[in-house]
C-alpha positions as CSV (number, residue, x, y, z in Angstrom):
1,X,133.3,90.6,187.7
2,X,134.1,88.9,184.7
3,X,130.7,87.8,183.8
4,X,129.8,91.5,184.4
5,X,132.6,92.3,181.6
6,X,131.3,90.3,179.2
7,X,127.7,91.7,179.5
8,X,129.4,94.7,179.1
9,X,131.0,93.6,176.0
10,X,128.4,91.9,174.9
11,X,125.7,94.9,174.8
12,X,128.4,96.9,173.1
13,X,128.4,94.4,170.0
14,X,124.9,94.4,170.1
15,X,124.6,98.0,170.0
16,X,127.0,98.2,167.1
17,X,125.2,96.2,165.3
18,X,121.5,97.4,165.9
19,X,123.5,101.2,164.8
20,X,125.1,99.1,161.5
21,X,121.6,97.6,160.9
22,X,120.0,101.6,161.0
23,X,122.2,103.1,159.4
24,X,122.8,100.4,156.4
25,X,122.1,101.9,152.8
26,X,119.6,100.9,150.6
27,X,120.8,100.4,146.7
28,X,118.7,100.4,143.7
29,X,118.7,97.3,141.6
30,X,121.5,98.1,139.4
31,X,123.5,100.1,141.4
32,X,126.3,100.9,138.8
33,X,123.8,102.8,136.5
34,X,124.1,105.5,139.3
35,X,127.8,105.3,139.1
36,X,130.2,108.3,138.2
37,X,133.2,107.9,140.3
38,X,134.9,104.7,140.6
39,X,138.1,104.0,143.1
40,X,139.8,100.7,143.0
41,X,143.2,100.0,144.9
42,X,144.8,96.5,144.3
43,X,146.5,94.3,146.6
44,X,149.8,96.3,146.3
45,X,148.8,99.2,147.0
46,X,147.1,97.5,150.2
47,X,150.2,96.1,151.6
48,X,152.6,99.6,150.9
49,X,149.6,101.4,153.3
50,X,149.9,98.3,155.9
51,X,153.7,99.2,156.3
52,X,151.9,101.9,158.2
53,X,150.0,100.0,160.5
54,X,152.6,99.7,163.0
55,X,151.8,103.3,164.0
56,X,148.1,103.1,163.9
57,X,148.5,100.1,166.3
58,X,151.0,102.0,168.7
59,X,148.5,104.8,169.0
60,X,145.8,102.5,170.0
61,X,147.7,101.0,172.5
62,X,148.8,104.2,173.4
63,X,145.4,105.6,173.8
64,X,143.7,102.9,175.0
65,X,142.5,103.5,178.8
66,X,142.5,100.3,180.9
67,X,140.4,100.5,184.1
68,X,141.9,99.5,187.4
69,X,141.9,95.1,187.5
70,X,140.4,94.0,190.7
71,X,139.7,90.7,192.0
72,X,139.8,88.6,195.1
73,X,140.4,85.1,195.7
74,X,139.9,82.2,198.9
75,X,143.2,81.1,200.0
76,X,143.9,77.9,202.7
77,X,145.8,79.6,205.6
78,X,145.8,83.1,204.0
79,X,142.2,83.4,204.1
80,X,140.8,86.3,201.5
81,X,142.9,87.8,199.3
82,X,142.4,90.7,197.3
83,X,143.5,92.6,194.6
84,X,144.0,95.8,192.8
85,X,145.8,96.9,189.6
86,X,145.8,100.4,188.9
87,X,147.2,103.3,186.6
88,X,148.1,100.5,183.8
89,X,149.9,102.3,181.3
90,X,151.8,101.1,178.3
91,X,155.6,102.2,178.8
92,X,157.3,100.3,175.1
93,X,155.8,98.6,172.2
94,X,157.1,97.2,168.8
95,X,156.4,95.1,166.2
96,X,158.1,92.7,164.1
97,X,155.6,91.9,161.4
98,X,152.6,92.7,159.7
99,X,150.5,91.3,157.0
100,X,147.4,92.3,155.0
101,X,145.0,89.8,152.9
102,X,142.1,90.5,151.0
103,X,139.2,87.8,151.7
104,X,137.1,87.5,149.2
105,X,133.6,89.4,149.7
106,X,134.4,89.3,153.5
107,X,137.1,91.6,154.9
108,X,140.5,93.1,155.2
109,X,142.7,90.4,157.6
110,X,145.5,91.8,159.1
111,X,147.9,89.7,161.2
112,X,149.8,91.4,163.1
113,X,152.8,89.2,164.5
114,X,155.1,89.6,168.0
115,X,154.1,92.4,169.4
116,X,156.0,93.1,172.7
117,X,154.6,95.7,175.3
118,X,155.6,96.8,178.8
119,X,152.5,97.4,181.1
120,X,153.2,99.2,184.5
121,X,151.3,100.5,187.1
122,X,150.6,99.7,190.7
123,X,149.6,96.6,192.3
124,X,147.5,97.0,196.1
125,X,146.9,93.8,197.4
126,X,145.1,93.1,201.3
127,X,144.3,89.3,202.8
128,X,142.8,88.7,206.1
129,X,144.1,86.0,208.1
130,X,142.4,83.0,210.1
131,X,143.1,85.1,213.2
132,X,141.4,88.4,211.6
133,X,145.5,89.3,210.8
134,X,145.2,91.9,208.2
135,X,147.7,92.8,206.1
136,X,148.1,95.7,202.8
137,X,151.1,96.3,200.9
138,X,151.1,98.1,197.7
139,X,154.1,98.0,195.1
140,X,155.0,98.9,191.5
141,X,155.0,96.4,189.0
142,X,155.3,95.5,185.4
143,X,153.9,93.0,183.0
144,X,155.9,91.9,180.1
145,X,153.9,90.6,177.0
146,X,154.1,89.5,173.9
147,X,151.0,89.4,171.5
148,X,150.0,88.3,168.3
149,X,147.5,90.7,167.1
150,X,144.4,89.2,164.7
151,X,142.3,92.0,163.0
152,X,139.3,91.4,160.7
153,X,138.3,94.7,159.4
154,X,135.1,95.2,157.5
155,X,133.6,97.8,154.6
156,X,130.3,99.0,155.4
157,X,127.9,101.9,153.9
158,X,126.9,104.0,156.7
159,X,124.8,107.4,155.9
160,X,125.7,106.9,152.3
161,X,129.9,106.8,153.1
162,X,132.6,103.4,153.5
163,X,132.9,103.1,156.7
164,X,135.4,100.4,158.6
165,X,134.3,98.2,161.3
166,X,137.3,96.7,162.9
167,X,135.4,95.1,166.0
168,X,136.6,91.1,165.3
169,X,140.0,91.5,167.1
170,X,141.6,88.9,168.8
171,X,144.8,89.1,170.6
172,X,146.6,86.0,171.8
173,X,149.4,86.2,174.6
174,X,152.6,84.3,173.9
175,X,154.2,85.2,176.8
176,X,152.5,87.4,180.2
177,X,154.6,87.7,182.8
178,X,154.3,90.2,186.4
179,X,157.4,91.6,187.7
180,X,157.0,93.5,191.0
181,X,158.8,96.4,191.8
182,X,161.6,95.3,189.1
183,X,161.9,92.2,190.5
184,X,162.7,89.5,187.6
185,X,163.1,86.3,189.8
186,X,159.8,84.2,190.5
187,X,159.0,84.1,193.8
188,X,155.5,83.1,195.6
189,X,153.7,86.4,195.5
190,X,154.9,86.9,192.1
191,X,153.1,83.3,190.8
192,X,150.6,84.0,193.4
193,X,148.7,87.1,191.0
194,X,150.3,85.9,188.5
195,X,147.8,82.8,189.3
196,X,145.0,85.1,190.5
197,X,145.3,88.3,187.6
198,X,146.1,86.4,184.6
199,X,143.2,85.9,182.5
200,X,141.3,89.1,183.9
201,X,144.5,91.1,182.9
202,X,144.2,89.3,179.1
203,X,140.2,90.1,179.0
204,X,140.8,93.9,179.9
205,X,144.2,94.0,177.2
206,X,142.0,92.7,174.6
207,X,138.8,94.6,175.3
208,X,140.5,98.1,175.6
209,X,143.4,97.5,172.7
210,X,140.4,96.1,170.6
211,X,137.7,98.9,171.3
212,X,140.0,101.2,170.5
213,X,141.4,100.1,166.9
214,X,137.8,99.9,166.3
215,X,137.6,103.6,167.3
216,X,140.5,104.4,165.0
217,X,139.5,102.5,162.1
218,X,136.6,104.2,162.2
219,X,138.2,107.6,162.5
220,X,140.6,106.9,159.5
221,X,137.4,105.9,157.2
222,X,135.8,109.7,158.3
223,X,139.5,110.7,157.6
224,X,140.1,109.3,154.2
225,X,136.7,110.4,153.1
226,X,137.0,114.5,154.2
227,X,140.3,113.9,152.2
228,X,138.4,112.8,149.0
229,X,135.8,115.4,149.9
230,X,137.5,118.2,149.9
231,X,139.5,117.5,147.2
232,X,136.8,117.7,144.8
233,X,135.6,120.9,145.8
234,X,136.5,124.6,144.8
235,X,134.8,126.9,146.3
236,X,130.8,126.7,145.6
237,X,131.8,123.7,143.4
238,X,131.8,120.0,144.5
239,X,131.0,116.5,143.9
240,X,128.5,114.4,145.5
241,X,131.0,111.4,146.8
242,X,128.1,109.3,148.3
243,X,127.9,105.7,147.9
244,X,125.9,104.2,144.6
245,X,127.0,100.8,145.9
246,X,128.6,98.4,148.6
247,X,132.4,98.6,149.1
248,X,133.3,95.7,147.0
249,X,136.3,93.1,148.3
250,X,138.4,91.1,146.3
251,X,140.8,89.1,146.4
252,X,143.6,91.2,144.6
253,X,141.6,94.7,145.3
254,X,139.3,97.2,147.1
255,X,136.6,98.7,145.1
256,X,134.0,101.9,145.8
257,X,131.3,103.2,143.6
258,X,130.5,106.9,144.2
259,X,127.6,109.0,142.5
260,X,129.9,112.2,141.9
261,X,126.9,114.5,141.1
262,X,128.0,118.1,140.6
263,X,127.2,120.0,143.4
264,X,126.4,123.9,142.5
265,X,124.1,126.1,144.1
266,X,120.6,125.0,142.6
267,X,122.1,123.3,140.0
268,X,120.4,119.9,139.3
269,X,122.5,116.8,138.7
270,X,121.4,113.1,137.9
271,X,122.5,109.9,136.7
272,X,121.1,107.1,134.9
273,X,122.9,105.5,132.8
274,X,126.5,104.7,134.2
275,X,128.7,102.5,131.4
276,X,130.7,101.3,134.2
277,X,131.5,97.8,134.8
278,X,134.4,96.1,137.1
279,X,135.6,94.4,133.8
280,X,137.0,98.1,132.5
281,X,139.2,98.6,135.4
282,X,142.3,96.2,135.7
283,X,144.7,94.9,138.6
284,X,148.3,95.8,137.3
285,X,148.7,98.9,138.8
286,X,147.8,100.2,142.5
287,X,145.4,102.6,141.7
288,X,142.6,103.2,139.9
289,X,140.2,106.1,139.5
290,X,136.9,106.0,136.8
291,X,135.3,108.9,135.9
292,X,132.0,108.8,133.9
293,X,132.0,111.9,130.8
294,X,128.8,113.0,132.6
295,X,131.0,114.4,135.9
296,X,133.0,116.4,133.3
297,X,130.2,117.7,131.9
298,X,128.5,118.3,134.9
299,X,132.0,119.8,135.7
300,X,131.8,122.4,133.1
301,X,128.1,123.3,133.4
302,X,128.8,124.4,136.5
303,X,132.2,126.4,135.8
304,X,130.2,128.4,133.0
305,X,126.9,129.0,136.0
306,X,129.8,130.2,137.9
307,X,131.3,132.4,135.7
308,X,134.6,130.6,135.0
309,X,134.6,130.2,131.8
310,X,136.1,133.3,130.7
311,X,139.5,134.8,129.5
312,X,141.7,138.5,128.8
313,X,144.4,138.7,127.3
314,X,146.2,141.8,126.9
315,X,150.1,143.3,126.6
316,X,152.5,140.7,125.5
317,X,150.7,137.7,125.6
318,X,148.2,139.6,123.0
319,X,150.8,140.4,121.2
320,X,151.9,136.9,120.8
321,X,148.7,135.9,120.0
322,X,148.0,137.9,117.0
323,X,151.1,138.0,115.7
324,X,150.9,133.7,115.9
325,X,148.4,134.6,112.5
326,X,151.4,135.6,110.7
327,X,150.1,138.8,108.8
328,X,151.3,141.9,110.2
329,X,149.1,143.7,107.0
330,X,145.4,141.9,109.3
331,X,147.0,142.5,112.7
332,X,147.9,146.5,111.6
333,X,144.1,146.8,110.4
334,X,142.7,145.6,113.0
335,X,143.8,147.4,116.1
336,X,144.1,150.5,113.6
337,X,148.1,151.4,114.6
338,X,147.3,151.6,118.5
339,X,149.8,149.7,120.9
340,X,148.9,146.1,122.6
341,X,149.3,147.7,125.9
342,X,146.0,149.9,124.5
343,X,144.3,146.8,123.3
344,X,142.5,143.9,125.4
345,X,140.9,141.3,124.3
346,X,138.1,138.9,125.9
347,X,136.9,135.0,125.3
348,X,133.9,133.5,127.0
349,X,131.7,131.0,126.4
350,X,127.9,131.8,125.2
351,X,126.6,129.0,126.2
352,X,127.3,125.3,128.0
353,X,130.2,123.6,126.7
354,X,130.1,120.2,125.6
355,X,132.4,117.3,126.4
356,X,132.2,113.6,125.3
357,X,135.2,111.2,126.0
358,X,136.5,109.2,122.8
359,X,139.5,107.1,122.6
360,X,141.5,109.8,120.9
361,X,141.1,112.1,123.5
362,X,138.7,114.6,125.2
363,X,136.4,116.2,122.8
364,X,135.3,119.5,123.8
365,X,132.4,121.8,122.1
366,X,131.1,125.2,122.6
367,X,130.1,128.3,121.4
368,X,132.6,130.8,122.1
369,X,132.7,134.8,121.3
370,X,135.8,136.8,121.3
371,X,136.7,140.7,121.3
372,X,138.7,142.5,120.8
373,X,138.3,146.5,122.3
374,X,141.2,149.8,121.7
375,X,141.8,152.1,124.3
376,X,143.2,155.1,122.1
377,X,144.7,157.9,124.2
378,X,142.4,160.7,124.8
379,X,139.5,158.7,123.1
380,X,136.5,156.9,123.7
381,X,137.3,153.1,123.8
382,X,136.5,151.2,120.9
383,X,135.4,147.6,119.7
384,X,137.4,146.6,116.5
385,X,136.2,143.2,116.4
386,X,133.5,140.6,117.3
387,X,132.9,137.5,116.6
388,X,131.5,134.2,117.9
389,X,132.4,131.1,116.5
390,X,131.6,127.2,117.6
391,X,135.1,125.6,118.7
392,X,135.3,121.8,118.4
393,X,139.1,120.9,119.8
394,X,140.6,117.6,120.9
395,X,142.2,117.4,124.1
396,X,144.4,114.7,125.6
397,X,145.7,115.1,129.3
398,X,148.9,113.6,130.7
399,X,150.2,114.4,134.5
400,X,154.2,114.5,134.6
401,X,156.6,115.7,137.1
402,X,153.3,116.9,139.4
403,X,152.1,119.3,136.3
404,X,148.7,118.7,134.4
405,X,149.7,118.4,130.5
406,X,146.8,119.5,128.1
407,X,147.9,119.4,124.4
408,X,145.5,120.1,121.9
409,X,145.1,117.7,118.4
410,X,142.7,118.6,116.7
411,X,140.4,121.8,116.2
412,X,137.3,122.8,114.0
413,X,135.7,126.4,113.5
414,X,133.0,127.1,112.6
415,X,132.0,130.9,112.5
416,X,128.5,132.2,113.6
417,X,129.2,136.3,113.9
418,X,132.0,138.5,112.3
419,X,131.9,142.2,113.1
420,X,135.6,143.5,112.1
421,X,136.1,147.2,111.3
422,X,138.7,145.9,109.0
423,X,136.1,144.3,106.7
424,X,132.8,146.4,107.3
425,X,130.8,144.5,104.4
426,X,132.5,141.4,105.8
427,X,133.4,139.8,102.6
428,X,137.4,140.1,102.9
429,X,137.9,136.4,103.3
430,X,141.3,137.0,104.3
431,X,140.4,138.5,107.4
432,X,138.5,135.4,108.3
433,X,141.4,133.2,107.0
434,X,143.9,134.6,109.2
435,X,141.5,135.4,112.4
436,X,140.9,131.2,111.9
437,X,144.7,130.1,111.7
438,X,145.2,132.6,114.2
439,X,142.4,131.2,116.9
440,X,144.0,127.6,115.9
441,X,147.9,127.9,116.0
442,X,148.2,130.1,118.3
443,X,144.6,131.2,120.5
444,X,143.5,127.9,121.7
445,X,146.6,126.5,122.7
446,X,147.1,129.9,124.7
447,X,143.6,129.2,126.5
448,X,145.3,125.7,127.2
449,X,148.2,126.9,128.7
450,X,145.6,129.0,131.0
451,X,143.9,126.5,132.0
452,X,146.9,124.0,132.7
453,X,148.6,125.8,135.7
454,X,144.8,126.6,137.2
455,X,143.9,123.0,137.5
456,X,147.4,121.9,138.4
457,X,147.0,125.0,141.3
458,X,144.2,123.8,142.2
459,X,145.0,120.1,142.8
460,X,148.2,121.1,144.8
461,X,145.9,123.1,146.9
462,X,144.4,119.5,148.2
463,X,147.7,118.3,148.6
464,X,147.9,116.0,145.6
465,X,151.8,117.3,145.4
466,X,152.6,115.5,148.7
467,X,152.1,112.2,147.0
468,X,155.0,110.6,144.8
469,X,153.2,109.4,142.0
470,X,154.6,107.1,140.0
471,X,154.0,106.8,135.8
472,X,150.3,108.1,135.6
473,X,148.2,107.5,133.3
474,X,144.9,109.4,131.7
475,X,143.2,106.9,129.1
476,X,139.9,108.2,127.5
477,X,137.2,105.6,126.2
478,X,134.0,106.0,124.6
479,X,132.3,107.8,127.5
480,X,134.3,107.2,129.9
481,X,138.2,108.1,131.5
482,X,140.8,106.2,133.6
483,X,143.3,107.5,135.6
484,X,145.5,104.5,136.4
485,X,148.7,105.3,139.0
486,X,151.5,103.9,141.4
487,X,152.0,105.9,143.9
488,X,154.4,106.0,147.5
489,X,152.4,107.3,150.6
490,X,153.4,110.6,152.5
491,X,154.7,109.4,156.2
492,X,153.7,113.0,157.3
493,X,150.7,112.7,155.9
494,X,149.5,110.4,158.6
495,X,151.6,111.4,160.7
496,X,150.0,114.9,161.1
497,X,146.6,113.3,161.2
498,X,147.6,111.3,164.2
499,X,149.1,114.3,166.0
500,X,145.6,116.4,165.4
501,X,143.5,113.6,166.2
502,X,144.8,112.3,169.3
């Protein structure tokens, strides 16, 4: 029976790793010049997430199915006896302690220490005697354990995503002992199966308990990456979160490269030339995410393909605007007397914007057009002004108290079209004057303030709101952003998983 087990066990392994072998991805030579996304978590933030482990290792004892434990064994006088132990369920578990290190270019070892279960069930035992005397009794028992608990878990690229392979477990028993049918004293039958079931009962333990953190190891990689997938998607627009390299171990953090190619209808995406390097992200904070200034690019390309990239304004907040120009003589001639709540006016970009990433901040570029149209009562609607104009502003980006901060530093305007039924010949340089300090002061940073609650909106909607997130930062390099972070981990976050998954 035992020898059975092990082939059992055996072919499993063997088939794991014929299915790791198939399904291992193939890099190019320098796999970081396909890089765009970067996420690195350090040691810290490694042992805050193993101060969950004690309920991903309940549940896999918890789920864990142990077959009936049979066996039979010669006995002088007693002739055959045999053996059954069935309906083994775990009844308590806790654990004292848990630890996580990082192995160097190896894997994640977590020791997990004292770990007392209760295992009951029903024991059915039969012997036949030297005078064909046969005799069956069956009773309830339970085994008392305590186990230290060895896991080894690896990173792996498997169709292109990390995946966690968790299959070197070991489980050594301090203490196994039977008690049948609540009996605590020892007494001959008791140390007889004890005798007889004790290392079958530790081979099935550790098979079962093991196969089954493997399953939920692997489960929580699938989870953690539909997380990180959905979260960069809206709607028709995502990223391409594929592996451009091996999960990378350290010993004081976790690293994965992702491509993060824009993902837009036919939209075509690539990436070549990757600045990133391990030596830009550091190890004092938990968390660390890299961006490449191609995503945001990307990014933008595809809001304008989708139509995104455009703004009314109208009522008060046009009001506001206009007024910000401080000339009530320009703002009079130019919507001719009529009320703002007649008036609308309309910004979109002409054509893609672009974005480069300096160390003052986030340079954006574009070719914008604006107009302005009258809706006088009882008239046909009227356009008192057009004009398109290449925007260059400065943009730096904080995240406090779960809002995204976009404050604006520095703007250039450049015009390229003025149609203004105030200045027909188009020579009043006034007009211009006060349309420019208007679009600065008070135009862009209301397109800002816009955008700010969309994107912060938008990230709540993935659930980035559930996570206490501790003195973020956003730091912009030649080509290239950081988003560095502590951060405390939402118990019903993985809570709820657990409940949906098993």
């Amino acid at each position: 029976m035992l020898w059975a087990g092990g082939m059992r066990l055996g072919t499993a392994r063997i088939l794991l790793m014929l299915i790791h072998a198939a399904a291992a991805c193939e890099f190019g030579p320098v796999p970081y010049s396909v890089t765009g996304i970067v996420c690195r978590m350090t040691k810290p933030a490694a042992l805050l997430l193993n101060q969950e482990t004690a309920r991903l290792i309940q549940v896999a004892f918890k789920n864990a199915k142990f077959p009936n434990i049979t066996g039979e064994r010669s006995m002088r006088l007693l002739g055959t006896v045999a053996y059954t132990l069935a309906n083994i369920q775990v009844s308590d578990l806790s654990i004292e302690q848990s630890e996580v290190e990082l192995k160097e270019n190896d894997a994640i070892d977590i020791a997990i220490k004292n770990v007392t279960a209760f295992f009951r069930g029903t024991l059915t035992y039969g012997y036949a005697g030297a005078w064909f005397l046969q005799l069956f009794h069956s009773v309830d028992f339970e085994i008392e354990s305590s186990i230290d608990l060895q896991i080894s878990i690896k990173l792996l690229c498997q169709e292109e995503q990390v995946a966690a392979d968790a299959s070197d477990c070991y489980l050594s028993f301090h203490k196994l002992t039977l008690h049948l049918q609540g009996d605590k004293e020892p007494g001959w039958l008791k140390q007889l199966f004890t005798n007889f079931i004790s290392f079958t009962l530790k081979f099935v333990l550790k098979r079962e308990v093991c196969k089954e953190i493997n399953l939920l190891a692997r489960v929580m990689a699938n989870f953690v990456h539909d997380i990180a997938e959905n979260f960069v998607r809206d709607e028709a627009i995502g990223l391409d979160i594929s592996l451009a390299s091996d999960p990378l171990i350290k010993a004081n953090y976790l690293e994965s490269h992702h491509k993060g190619l824009v993902l837009y209808k036919n939209y075509s995406d690539t990436l070549s030339d990757s600045v990133f390097s391990p030596s830009l992200l550091s190890e004092s904070r938990m968390l660390y995410f890299w961006l490449s200034e191609h995503i945001l690019n990307s990014l933008a390309s595809a809001a304008f393909l989708d139509g995104r990239l455009v703004l009314t304004i109208r009522g008060e907040k046009l009001q506001v605007t206009c007024r910000g120009g401080s000339s009530v003589l320009h703002v009079h001639l130019i919507f001719q007397g009529n009320s703002y709540n007649d008036s609308v006016a309309k910004v979109w970009s002409l054509t893609l914007p672009e974005i480069s990433l300096q160390p003052e901040g986030t340079v954006v570029k574009s070719l914008v057009a604006a107009e302005i149209s009258i809706f006088p009562p009882g008239e046909e609607p009227l356009t008192v002004l057009y004009m398109e104009k290449e925007i260059t502003v400065t943009i730096q980006a904080a995240y406090m108290e779960k809002k995204l901060i976009l404050r604006p530093l520095d703007s250039q305007i450049e015009f390229k079209v003025f149609n203004c039924t105030a200045d027909p010949s188009g020579n009043d340089q006034s007009v211009r004057n006060f349309l420019q300090k208007m679009i600065s002061a008070v135009g862009i940073p209301e397109v800002i303030s816009k955008i700010e609650p969309a994107l912060t909106s938008l990230m709540n909607s993935k659930g980035l709101h559930l996570f206490e997130i501790k003195n973020p930062e956003i730091i912009t390099r030649k080509r290239y952003l950081i988003v560095q972070l502590d951060f405390s981990f939402p118990n019903h976050l993985l809570l709820n998983f657990l409940k949906k998954t098993f």
